[in-house]
C-alpha positions in Angstrom: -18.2 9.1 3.8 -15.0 7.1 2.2 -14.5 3.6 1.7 -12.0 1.2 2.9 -11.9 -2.8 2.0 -10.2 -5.1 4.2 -9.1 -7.9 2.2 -8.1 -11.8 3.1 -6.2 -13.9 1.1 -5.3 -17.5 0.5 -1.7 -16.8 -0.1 -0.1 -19.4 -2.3 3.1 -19.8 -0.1 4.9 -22.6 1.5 3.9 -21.4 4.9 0.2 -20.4 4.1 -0.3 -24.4 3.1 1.2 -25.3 6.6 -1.2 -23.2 8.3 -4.0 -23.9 6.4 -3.5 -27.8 7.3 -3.0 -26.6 10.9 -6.1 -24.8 11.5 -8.7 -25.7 8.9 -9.0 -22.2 7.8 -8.2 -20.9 4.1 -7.1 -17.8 4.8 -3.7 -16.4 5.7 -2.8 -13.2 5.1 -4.5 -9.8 5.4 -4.6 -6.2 3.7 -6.6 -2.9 2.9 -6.7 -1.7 -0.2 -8.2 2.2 -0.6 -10.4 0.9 -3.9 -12.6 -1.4 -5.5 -10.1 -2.3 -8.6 -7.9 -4.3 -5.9 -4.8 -3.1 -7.8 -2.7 -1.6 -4.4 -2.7 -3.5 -1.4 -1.7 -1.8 2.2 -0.3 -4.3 4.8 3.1 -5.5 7.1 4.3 -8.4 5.3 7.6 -9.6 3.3 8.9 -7.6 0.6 10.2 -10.3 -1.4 8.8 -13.2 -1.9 11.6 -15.6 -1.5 12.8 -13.2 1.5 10.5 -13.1 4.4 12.9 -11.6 7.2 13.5 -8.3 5.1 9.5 -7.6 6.0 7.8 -4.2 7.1 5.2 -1.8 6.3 4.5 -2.3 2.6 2.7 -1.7 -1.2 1.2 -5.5 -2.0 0.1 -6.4 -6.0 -2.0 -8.8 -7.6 1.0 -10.7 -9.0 2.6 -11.2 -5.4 -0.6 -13.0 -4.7 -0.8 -15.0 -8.0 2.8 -15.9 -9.9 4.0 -18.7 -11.5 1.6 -21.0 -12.7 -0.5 -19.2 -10.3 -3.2 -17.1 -12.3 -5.4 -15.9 -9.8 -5.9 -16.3 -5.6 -8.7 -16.7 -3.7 -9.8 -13.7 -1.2 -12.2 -12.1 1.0 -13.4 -8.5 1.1 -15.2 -6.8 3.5 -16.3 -2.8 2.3 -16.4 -0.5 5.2 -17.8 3.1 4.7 -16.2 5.6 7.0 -16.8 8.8 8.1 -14.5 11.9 7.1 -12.7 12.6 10.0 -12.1 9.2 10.4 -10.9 8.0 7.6 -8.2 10.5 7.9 -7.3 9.2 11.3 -6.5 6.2 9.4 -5.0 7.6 6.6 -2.4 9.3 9.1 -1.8 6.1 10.7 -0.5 4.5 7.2 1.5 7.6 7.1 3.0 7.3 9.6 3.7 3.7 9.5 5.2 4.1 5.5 7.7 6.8 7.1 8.7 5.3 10.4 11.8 3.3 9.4 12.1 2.1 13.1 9.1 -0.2 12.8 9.7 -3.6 11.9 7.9 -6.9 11.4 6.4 -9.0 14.5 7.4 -12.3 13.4 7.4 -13.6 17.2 3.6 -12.8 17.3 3.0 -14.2 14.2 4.2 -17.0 14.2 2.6 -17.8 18.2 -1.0 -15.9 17.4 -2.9 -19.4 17.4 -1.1 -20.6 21.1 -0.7 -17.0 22.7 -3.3 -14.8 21.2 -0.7 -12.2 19.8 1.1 -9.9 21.9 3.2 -6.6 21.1 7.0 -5.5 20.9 8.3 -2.1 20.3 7.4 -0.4 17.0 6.2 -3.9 15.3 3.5 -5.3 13.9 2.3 -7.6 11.4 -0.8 -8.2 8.8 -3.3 -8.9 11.7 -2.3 -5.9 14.0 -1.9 -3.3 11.6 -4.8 -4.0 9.8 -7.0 -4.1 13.1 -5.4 -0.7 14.2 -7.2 0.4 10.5 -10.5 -1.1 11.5 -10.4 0.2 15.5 -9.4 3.6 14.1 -12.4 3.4 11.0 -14.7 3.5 14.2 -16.8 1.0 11.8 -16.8 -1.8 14.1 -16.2 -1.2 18.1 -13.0 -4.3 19.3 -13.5 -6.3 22.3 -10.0 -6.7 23.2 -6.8 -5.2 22.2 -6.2 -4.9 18.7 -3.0 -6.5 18.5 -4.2 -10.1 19.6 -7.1 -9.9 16.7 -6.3 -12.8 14.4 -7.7 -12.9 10.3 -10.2 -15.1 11.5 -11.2 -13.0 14.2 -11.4 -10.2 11.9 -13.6 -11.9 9.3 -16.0 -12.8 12.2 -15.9 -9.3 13.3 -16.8 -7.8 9.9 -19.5 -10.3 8.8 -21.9 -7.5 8.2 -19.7 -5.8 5.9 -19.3 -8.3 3.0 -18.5 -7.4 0.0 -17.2 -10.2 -2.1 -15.9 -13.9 -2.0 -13.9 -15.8 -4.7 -11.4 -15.8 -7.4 -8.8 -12.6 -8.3 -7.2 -12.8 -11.5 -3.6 -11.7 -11.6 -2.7 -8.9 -13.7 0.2 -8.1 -16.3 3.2 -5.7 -14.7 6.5 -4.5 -15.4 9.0 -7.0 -12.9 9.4 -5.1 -9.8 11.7 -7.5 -8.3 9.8 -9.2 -6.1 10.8 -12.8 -6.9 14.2 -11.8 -6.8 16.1 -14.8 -5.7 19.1 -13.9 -2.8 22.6 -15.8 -2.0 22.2 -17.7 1.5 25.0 -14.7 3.2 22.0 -12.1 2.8 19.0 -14.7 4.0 21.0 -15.8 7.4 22.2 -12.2 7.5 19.0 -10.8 7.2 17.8 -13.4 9.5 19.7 -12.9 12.1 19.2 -9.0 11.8 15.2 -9.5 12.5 15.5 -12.1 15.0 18.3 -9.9 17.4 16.3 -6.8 16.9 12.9 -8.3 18.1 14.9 -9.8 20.7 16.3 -6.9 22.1 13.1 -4.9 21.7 11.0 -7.9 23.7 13.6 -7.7 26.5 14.6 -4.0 26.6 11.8 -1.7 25.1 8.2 -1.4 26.4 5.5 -0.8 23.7 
């Protein structure tokens, strides 16, 4: 048997308040880490923090969590022990999303999961869908509809009998790996515009 931990996280983001004083609910973002020591966190999410349209299939870290006068962030975690063959099935599938270069982020889902449920586009996902791909394929916990429409709340209801731990993460010291890299305006509407037309064109023109 392995173990995998599905975490949720009060992200401290401009857009994480917003939703939290939509819905009521604290939590706003979702990942898998492979370990305990919550040092490496697995998800589809932006990959700079003052950047969200350059977003995809990425390596999280304490300090994108907590920065600033930030020192910690609240989160959920949820162990789930899995058997051999398939945790492998799972680790393939975060193979294969780390080498795909064609899959991108599913903004349009995100941000219409509380009015339309969530719903797929060609080769992109976000933090709900990819991390309830990782539970379907753990086998831990069987999903009553598709995994793609499964929001975080949906998935901490779903894995109530797998808590692990509730409360307080305390960020840790790191070299700067650029991820509060500030950009000029050109790049943002650039890169912007470069999500937005390719999710587009995928909605319209490719089937999932």
């Amino acid at each position: 048997m392995k173990k995998l931990y599905i975490v949720l996280i009060k992200a401290h983001t401009g857009l994480g308040s917003a939703a939290r004083k939509l819905t009521g609910y604290p939590y706003t973002h979702i990942a898998l880490s492979l370990d305990p020591s919550m040092t490496d966190f697995i998800s589809f999410s932006r990959r700079y923090h003052y950047f969200p349209f350059e977003a995809g299939f990425t390596h999280e870290y304490r300090h994108y969590y907590a920065f600033g006068r930030h020192r910690s962030f609240r989160a959920k975690i949820f162990e789930l022990e899995v058997a051999d063959e398939k945790y492998a099935e799972v680790m393939s599938y975060i193979r294969e999303c780390e080498s795909d270069e064609s899959r991108i982020f599913n903004l349009f889902s995100m941000a219409t999961m509380t009015v339309l449920g969530g719903f797929r586009i060609y080769h992109a996902d976000n933090c709900m869908s990819f991390i309830a791909k990782c539970i379907e394929l753990s086998g831990c916990e069987r999903l009553s509809k598709p995994y793609w429409r499964y929001s975080i709340k949906d998935m901490d209801m779903l894995l109530s009998d797998h808590f692990f731990f509730e409360g307080s993460i305390v960020r840790k010291s790191c070299p700067d790996d650029g991820y509060m890299a500030h950009f000029r305006l050109g790049r943002y509407l650039r890169g912007g515009a470069s999500l937005l037309g390719r999710l587009t064109y995928r909605l319209v023109f490719r089937k999932p």
